[in-house]
C-alpha positions, -999 to 999 in steps of 0.1 A, spaced: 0 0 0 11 35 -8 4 68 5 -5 93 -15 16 127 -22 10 151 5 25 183 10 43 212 -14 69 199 -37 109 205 -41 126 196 -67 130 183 -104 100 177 -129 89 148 -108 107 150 -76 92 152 -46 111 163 -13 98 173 24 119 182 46 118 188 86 126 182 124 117 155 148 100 177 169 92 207 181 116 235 171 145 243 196 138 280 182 100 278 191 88 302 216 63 279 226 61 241 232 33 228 216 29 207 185 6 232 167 28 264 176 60 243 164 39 235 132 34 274 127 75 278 131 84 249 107 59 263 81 76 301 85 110 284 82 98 269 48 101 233 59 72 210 50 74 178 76 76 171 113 78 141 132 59 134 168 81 120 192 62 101 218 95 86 229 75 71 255 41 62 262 18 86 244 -3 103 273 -39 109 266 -43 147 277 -23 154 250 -52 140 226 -64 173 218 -33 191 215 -26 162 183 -64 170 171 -56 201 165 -20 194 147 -44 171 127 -67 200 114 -42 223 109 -18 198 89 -49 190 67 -55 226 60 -18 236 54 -7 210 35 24 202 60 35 164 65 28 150 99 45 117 109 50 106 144 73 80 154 63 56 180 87 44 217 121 44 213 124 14 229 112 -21 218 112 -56 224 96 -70 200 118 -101 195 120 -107 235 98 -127 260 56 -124 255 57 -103 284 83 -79 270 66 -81 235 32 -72 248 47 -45 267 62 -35 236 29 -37 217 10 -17 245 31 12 235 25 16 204 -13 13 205 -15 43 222 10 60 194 -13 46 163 -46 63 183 -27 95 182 -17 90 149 -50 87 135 -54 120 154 -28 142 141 -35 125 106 7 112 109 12 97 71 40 76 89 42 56 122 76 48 128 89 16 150 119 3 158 121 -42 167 147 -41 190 175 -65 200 172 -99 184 176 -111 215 174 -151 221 172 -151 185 198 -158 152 195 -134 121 182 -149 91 145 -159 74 131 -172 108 135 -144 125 123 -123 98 92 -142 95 83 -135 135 88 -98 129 67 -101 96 38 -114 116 40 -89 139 34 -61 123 10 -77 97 -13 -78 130 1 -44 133 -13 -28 106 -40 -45 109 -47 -27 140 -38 6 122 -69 0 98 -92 -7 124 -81 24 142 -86 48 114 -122 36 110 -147 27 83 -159 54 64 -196 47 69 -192 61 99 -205 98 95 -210 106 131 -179 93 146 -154 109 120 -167 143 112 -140 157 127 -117 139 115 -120 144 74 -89 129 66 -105 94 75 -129 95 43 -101 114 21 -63 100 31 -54 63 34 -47 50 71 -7 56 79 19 35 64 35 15 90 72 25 87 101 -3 102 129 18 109 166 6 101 192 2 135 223 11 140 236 -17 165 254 -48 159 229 -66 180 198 -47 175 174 -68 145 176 -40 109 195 -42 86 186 -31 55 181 -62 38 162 -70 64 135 -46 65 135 -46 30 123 -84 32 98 -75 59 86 -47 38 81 -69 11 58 -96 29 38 -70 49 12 -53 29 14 -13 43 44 -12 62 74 9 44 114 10 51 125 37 71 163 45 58 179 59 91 215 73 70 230 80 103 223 42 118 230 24 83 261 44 85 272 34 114 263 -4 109 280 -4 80 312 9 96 314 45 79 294 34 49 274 63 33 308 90 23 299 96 -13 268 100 -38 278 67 -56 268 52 -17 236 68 -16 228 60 -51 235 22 -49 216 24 -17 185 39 -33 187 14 -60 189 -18 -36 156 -7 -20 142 1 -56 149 -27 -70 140 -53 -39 117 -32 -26 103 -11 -57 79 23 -56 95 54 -54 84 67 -23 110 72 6 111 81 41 146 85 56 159 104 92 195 119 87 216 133 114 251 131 124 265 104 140 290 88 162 297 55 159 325 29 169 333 -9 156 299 -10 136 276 3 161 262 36 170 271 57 201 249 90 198 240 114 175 257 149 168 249 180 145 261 173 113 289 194 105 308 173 135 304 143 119 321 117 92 289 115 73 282 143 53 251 158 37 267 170 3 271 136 -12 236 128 -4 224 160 -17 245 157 -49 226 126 -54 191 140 -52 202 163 -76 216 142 -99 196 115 -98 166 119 -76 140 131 -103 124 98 -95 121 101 -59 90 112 -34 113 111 -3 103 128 32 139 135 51 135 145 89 163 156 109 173 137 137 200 159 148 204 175 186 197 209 161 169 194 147 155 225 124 189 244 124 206 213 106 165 205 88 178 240 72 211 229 65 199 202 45 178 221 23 207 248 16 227 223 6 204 207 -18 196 239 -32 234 247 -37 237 213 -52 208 216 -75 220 249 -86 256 234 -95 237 210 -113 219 235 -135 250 253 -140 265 225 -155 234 219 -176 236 253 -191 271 250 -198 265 217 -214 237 234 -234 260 264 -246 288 243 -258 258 223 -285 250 255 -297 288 273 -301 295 238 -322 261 240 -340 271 275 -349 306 270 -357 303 238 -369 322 212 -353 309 184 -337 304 183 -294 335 158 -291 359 186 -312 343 212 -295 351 198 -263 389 190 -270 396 225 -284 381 236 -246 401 210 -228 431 226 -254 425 263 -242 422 250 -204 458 235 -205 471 263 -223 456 285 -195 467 264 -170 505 265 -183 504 302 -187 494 306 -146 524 280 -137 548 300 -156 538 331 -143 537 319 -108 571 305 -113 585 337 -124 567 353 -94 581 332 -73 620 338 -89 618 377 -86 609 365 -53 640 350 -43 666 372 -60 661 405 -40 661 382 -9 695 366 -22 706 402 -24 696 414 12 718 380 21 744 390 4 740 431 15 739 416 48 770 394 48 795 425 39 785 450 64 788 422 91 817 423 116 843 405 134 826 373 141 839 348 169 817 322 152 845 309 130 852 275 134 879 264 161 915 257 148 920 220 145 950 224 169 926 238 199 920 206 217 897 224 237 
């Protein structure tokens, strides 16, 4: 099942790209959801995430209602990401536990109208990785969404959902399975992928910072990202993506905390070179996980403005070199070694000037050495007669 697309666009001819914080904006006067909502939207960000973190607690119900109307209204993404921590794969006890949690996160989301729930499985504890365990998970979130659906309602229902319109419009939320970033916590990539693939409605959640530090410094350039994207294309398929990015420290394949970005070993610009470059396909939602949350949200975007602008540079370049070798001519491959001609040439002319810089440089100093050398006097510096056995 896919959602539909929701929100204002970014991007190429069919590119689709939200960005924003997981949660309420450290520059946000105020603390709620709906007044953080106004500040992303003035910041020109278009997605938030809900953290619950915890068990969602129901006098905050009407606070989320209202997040849910205005989201509807506006246009801006909603997603809310369900308790941090999970044991999915432990005991019954622990797994119910687990489960009781994130009840109370897929009632809110229904609430706020979230287009993502996002949940984590926890360690594999008593169990190996491999098909078996992928199966148990499987199950348990096919009863998952299930749940999801009987949340948002039937649509015959007039009198219970008229405040809620996006029941009769908008599909229930996609149930996202977010990726780990621990050795012995169950997600890796391939993973949820194969999950993904068996539940109907659930949808990966690419978590850069954790598959970066899982994969021991992975993601460091756009050819990373861009095999990445096409693994989950390709075993996954659709085009729609939703991904958290943050910095991240990490040590011997696992993850320690996260940090802003700029203090980290993975970097934004390769990842934003590749949504320029080769993210017209894409519908991807990016929220920023970082301790900065919509300073480094705004980070993002700068940068994938700055690389899409590089991009279009090159483009009109490209475009100007056809016409000069329409008009003059020549083909585009003569064209282009005539340029590459002129650039060496260029190139030689600035080292031989610099090199001559450089020489004038030197001889007045040579001089000064020199000046300096005649007007010295009597030195007792000379070395010691071979006789002086002292």
């Amino acid at each position: 099942m896919k959602g539909e697309p929701f929100g204002p666009t970014r991007g190429g001819r069919e590119m689709t790209l939200r960005l924003g914080p997981a949660g309420v904006p450290l520059s946000c006067k105020g603390r709620t959801i709906v007044e953080g909502m106004d500040d992303i939207t003035a910041l020109g960000l278009d997605a938030m995430e809900i953290q619950t973190v915890r068990t969602v607690q129901p006098k905050n119900f009407d606070q989320y209602w209202q997040a849910g109307i205005l989201s509807w209204d506006s246009g801006l993404e909603m997603n809310l990401h369900g308790p941090y921590y999970a044991e999915l794969l432990g005991s019954r006890r622990e797994r119910n536990r687990t489960l009781t949690k994130m009840e109370a996160s897929m009632q809110a989301g229904k609430i706020v109208n979230a287009r993502h729930l996002v949940y984590h499985v926890g360690p594999y504890g008593e169990n190996d990785p491999g098909s078996e365990t992928n199966e148990q998970v499987a199950n348990i979130f096919s009863g998952v969404v299930e749940r999801v659906h009987q949340i948002w309602g039937d649509e015959s229902d007039e009198d219970d959902y008229a405040a809620f319109p996006w029941v009769h419009k908008a599909k229930p939320s996609l149930v996202g399975i977010e990726t780990s970033g621990r050795q012995d916590l169950w997600g890796t990539v391939e993973e949820v992928i194969e999950v993904c693939n068996h539940v109907e409605g659930t949808v990966p959640v690419l978590n850069m910072a954790h598959i970066h530090a899982r994969g021991h410094g992975r993601m460091r350039t756009s050819e990373d990202y861009s095999e990445l994207f096409e693994q989950v294309r390709k075993q996954y398929g659709g085009k729609k993506f939703y991904c958290h990015f943050a910095g991240i420290e990490h040590r011997m394949g696992n993850a320690l905390h996260y940090t802003q970005i700029k203090k980290s070993d993975l970097k934004f610009e390769p990842f934003a070179e590749f949504l320029a470059e080769e993210g017209e396909w894409l519908d991807i939602t990016i929220i920023s996980d970082s301790p900065l949350l919509e300073h480094d949200a705004m980070y993002m975007l700068q940068h994938y403005d700055k690389a899409r602008q590089r991009l279009l540079e090159i483009q009109a370049r490209d475009e100007r070199r056809i016409k000069l070798a329409i008009e003059a001519g020549m083909s585009t491959e003569e064209l282009e070694m005539l340029e590459k001609e002129v650039s060496e040439s260029r190139k030689g002319d600035k080292d031989d000037g610099a090199k001559k810089t450089v020489d004038k440089k030197k001889k007045p100093a040579a001089k000064a050495a020199a000046k300096k050398g005649s007007s010295k006097m009597m030195s007792f510096d000379e070395k010691a007669d071979k006789d002086d056995v002292f």
